[in-house]
Kinemage of the C-alpha trace (Angstrom):
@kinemage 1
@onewidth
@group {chain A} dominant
@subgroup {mainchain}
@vectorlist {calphas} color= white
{ca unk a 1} P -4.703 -63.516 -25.174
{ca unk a 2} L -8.806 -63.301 -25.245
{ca unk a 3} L -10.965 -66.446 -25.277
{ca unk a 4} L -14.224 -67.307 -27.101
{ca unk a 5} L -16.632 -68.776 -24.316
{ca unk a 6} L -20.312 -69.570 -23.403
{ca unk a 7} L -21.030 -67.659 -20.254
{ca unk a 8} L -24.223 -68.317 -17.863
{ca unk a 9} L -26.013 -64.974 -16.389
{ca unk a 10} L -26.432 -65.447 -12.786
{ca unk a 11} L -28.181 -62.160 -12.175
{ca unk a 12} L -29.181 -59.082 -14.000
{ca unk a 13} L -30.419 -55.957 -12.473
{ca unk a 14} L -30.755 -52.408 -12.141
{ca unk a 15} L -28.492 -49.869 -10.752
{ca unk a 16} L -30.250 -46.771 -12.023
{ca unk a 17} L -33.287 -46.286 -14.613
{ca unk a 18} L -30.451 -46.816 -17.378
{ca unk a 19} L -27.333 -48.613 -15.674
{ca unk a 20} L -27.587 -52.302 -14.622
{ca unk a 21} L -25.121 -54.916 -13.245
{ca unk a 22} L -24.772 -58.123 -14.607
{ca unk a 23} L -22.954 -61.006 -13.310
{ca unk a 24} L -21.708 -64.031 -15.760
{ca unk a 25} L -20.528 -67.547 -14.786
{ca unk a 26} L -17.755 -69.273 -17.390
{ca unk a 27} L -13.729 -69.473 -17.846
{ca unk a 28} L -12.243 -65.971 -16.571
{ca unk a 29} L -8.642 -67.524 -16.933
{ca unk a 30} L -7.726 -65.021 -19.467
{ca unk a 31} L -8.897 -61.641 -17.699
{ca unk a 32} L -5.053 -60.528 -16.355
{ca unk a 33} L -5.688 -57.448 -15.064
{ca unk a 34} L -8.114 -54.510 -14.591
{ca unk a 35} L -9.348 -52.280 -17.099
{ca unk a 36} L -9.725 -55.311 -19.556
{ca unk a 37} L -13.231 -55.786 -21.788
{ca unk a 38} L -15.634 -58.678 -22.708
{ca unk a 39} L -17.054 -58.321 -26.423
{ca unk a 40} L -21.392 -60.222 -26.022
{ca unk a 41} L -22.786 -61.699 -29.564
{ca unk a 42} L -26.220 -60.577 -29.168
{ca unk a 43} L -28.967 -62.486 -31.618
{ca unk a 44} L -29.549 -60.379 -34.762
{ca unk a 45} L -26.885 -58.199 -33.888
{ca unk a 46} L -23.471 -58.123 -36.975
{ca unk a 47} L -20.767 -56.451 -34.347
{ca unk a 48} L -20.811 -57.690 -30.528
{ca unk a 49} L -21.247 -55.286 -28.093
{ca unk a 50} L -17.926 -54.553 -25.749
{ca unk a 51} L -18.700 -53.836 -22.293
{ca unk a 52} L -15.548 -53.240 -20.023
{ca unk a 53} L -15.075 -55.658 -16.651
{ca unk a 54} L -16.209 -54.248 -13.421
{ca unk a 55} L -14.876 -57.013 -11.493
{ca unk a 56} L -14.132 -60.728 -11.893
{ca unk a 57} L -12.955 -63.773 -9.782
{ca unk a 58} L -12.059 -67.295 -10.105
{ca unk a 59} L -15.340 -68.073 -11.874
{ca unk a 60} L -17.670 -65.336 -12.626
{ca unk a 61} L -16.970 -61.549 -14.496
{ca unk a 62} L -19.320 -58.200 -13.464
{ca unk a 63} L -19.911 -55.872 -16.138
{ca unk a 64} L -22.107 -52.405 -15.517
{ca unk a 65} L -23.107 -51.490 -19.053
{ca unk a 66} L -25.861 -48.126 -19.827
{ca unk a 67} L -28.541 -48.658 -22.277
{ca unk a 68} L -28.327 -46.424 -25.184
{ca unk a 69} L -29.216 -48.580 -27.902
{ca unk a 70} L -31.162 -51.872 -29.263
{ca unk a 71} L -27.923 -53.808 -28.298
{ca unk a 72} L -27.957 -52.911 -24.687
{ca unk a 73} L -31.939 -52.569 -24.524
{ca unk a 74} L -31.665 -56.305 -25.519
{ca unk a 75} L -29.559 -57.462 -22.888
{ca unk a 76} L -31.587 -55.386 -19.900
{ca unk a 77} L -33.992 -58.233 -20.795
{ca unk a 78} L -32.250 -61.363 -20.201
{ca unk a 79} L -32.846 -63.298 -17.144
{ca unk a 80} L -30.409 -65.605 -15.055
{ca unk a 81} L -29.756 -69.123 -16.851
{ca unk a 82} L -29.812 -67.362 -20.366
{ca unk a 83} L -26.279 -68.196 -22.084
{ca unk a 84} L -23.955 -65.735 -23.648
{ca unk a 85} L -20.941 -66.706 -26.488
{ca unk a 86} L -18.805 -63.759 -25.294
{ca unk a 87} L -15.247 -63.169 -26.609
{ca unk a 88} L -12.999 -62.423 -22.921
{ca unk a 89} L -9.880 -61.434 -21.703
{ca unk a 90} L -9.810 -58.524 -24.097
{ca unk a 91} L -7.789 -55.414 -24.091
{ca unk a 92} L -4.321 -54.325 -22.159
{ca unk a 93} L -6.183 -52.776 -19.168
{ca unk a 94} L -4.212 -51.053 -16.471
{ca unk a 95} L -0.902 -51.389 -14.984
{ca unk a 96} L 0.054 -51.338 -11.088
{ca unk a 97} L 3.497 -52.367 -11.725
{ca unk a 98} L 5.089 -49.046 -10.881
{ca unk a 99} L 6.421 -47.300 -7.515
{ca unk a 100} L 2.630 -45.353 -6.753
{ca unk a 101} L 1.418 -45.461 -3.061
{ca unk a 102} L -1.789 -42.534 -3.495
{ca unk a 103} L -3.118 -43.365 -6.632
{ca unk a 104} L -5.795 -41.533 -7.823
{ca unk a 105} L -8.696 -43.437 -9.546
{ca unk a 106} L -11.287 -40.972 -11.538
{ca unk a 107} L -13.860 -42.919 -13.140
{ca unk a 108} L -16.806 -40.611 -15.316
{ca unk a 109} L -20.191 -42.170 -15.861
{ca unk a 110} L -19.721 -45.776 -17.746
{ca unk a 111} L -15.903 -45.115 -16.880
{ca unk a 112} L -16.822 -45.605 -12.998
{ca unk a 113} L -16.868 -49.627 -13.346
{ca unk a 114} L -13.151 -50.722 -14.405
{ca unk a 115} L -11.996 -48.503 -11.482
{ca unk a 116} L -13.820 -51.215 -8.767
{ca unk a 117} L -11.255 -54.120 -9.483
{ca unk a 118} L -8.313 -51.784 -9.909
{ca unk a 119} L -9.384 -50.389 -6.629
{ca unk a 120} L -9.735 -53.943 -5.001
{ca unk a 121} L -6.140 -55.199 -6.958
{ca unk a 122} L -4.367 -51.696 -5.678
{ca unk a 123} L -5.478 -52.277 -2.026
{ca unk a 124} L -4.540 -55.780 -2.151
{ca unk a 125} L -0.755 -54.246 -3.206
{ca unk a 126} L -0.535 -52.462 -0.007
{ca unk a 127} L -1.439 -48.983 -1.820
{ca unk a 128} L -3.996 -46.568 -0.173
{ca unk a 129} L -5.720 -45.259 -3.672
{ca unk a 130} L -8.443 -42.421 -3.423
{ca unk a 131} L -11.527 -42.665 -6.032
{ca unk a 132} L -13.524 -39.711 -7.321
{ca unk a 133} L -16.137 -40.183 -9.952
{ca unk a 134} L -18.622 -38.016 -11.697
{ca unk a 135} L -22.145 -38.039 -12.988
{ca unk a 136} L -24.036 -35.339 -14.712
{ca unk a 137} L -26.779 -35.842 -12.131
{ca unk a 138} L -27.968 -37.679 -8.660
{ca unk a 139} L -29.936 -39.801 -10.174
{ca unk a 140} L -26.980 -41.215 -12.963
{ca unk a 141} L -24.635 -42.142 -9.871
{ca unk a 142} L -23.888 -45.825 -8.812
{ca unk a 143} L -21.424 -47.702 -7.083
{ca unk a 144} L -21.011 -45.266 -4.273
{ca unk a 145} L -21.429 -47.225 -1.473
{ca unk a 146} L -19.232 -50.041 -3.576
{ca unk a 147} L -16.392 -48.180 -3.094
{ca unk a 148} L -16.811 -46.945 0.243
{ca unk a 149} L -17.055 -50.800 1.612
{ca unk a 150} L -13.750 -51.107 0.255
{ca unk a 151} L -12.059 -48.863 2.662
{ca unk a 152} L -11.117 -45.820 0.569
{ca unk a 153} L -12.081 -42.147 0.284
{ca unk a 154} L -14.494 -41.810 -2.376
{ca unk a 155} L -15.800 -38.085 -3.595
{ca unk a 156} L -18.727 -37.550 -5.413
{ca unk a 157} L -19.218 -35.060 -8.495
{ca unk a 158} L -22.028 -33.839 -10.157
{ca unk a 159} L -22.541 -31.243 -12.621
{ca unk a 160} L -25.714 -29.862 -11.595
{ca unk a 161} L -24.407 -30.282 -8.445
{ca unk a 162} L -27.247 -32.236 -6.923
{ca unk a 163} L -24.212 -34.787 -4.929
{ca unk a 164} L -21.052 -33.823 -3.731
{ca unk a 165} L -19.079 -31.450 -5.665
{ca unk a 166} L -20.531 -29.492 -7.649
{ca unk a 167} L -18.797 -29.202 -11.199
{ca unk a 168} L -16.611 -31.890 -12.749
{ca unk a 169} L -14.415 -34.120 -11.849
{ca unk a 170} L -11.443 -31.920 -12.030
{ca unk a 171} L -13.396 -29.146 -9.539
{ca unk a 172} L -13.878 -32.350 -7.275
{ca unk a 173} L -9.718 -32.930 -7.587
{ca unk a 174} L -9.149 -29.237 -6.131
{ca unk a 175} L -12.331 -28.611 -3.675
{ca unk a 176} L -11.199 -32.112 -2.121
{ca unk a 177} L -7.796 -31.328 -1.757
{ca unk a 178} L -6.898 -34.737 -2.954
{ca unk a 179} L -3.107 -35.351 -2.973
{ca unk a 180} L -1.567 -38.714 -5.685
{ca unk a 181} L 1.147 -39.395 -7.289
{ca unk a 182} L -0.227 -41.573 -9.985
{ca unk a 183} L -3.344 -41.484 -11.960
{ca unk a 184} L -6.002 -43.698 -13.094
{ca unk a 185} L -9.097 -42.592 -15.268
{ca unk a 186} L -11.825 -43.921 -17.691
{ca unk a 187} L -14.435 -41.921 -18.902
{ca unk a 188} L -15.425 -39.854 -21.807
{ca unk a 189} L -13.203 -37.548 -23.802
{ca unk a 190} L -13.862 -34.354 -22.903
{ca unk a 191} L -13.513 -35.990 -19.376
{ca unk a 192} L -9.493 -37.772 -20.365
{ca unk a 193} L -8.521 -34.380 -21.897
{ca unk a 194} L -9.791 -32.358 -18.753
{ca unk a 195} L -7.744 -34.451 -16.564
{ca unk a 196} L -4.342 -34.240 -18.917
{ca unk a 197} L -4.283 -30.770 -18.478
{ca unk a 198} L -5.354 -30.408 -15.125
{ca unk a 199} L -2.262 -32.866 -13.537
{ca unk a 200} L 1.238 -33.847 -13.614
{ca unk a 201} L 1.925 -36.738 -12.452
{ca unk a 202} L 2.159 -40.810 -14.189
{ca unk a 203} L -0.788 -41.787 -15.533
{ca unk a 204} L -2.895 -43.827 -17.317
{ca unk a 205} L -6.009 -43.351 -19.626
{ca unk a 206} L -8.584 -45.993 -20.592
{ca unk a 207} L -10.414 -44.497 -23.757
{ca unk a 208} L -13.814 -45.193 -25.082
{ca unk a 209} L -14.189 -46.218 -28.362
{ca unk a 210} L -16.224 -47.707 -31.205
{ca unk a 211} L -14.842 -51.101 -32.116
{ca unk a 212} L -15.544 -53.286 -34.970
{ca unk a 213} L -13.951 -56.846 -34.160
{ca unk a 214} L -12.499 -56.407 -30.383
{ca unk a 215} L -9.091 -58.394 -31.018
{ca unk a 216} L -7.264 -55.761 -33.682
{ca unk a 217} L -8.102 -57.273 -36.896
{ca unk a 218} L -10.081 -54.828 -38.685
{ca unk a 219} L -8.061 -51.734 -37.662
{ca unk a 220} L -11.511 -50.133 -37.451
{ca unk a 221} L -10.577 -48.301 -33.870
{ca unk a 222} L -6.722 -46.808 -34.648
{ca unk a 223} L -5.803 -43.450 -33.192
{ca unk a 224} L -1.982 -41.884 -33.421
{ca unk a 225} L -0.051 -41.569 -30.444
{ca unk a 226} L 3.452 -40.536 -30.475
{ca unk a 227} L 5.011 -43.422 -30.698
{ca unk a 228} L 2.767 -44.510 -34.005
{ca unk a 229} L -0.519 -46.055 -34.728
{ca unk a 230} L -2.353 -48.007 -31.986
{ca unk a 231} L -5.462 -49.769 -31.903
{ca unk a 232} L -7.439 -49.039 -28.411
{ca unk a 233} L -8.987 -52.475 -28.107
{ca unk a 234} L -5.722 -54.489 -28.400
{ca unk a 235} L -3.167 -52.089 -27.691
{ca unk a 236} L -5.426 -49.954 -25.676
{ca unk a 237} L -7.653 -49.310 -24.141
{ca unk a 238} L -5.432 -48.115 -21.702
{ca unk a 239} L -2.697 -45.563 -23.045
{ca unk a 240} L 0.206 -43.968 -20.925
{ca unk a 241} L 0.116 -40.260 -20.580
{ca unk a 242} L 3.723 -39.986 -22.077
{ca unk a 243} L 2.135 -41.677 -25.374
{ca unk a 244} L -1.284 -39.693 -25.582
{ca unk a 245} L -1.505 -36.835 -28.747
{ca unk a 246} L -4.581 -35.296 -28.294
């Protein structure tokens, strides 16, 4: 169930040149579970902009969003006490109901942030997950240290190989040795595919995609799977390996 809301920005700042962090006061009642996405009205703009949930507590939601467009260049320049009418609690996100104890979380560029709360929620379960994520360069990486004040392992890929591993994330998987029995991942496509071929085990895929209304009303963002049409932001984003056609 999502929620239409007026949200307060507490802060708003920079990670990298092109990545920042904002943090939003209002009702987070209706974000369940991790992996789930927040849908902004910006002013002149037809279709909101969805931004997946880094993190969230009783009363404020974190989203990391890049700036690639006029959308996102818009919102680098709001300040804290600006109001937002964002649509919430959006999306299936991802499930720890299952019998995991090293999960794997791999989280690629703007698919890094929905792997902080699932990290935070899969601790909090007793479960001792390991995170890799992966940047083309140094100076793209973020939430790093995040990750590491949580507790866990976290390796570092880069494909010019100017931090950590050099390669992708799936070099990073065998050069680290890492050993799971469930997987986690958000990221890019060529990144999603990578990773189905590369392992075996459970796992679950949050996809990227270009979405019209958010809710599942304009069909604008169906994909086949095998057990029929789905639309990745109600039924998704998250899909189950078992149910992926590529």
């Amino acid at each position: 169930m999502y929620k239409k809301g007026i949200y307060t920005i507490l802060s708003n700042e920079p990670l990298t040149p092109a990545v920042y962090r904002m943090v939003l006061e209002g009702d987070t009642q209706y974000i369940t579970r991790s992996g789930q996405f927040i849908n902004i009205e910006l002013t002149g703009k037809f279709l909101r902009r969805p931004i997946s949930v880094a993190d969230y507590d009783e009363r404020t939601v974190t989203i990391i969003y890049k700036v690639v467009g006029s959308g996102t260049e818009q919102m680098r320049g709001m300040v804290a006490g600006e109001k937002l009418d964002i649509l919430t609690g959006l999306g299936n996100g991802f499930s720890t109901d299952n019998d995991a104890k090293r999960p794997l979380l791999v989280g690629g560029g703007v698919g890094v942030p929905p792997m902080y709360n699932l990290c935070k929620r899969l601790l909090s379960e007793g479960k001792r997950p390991t995170v890799i994520i992966g940047f083309n360069t140094k100076a793209e990486l973020f939430y790093e240290e995040e990750f590491k004040a949580l507790g866990v392992d976290v390796v570092v890929a880069t494909a010019d190989g100017s931090a950590g591993v050099k390669g992708f994330v799936t070099d990073a998987i065998r050069e680290a040795k890492v050993e799971f029995d469930y997987l986690y991942t958000c990221g890019p496509l060529p990144m999603l595919k990578a990773l189905y071929d590369a392992t075996d085990t459970p796992a679950e895929f949050s996809f990227e995609e270009r979405m019209g209304c958010g809710f599942g009303a304009c069909m604008g963002c169906s994909c086949k799977t095998k057990y029929g049409n789905k639309r990745i932001c109600k039924d998704g984003p998250v899909l189950k390996r078992e149910e992926i056609i590529w």
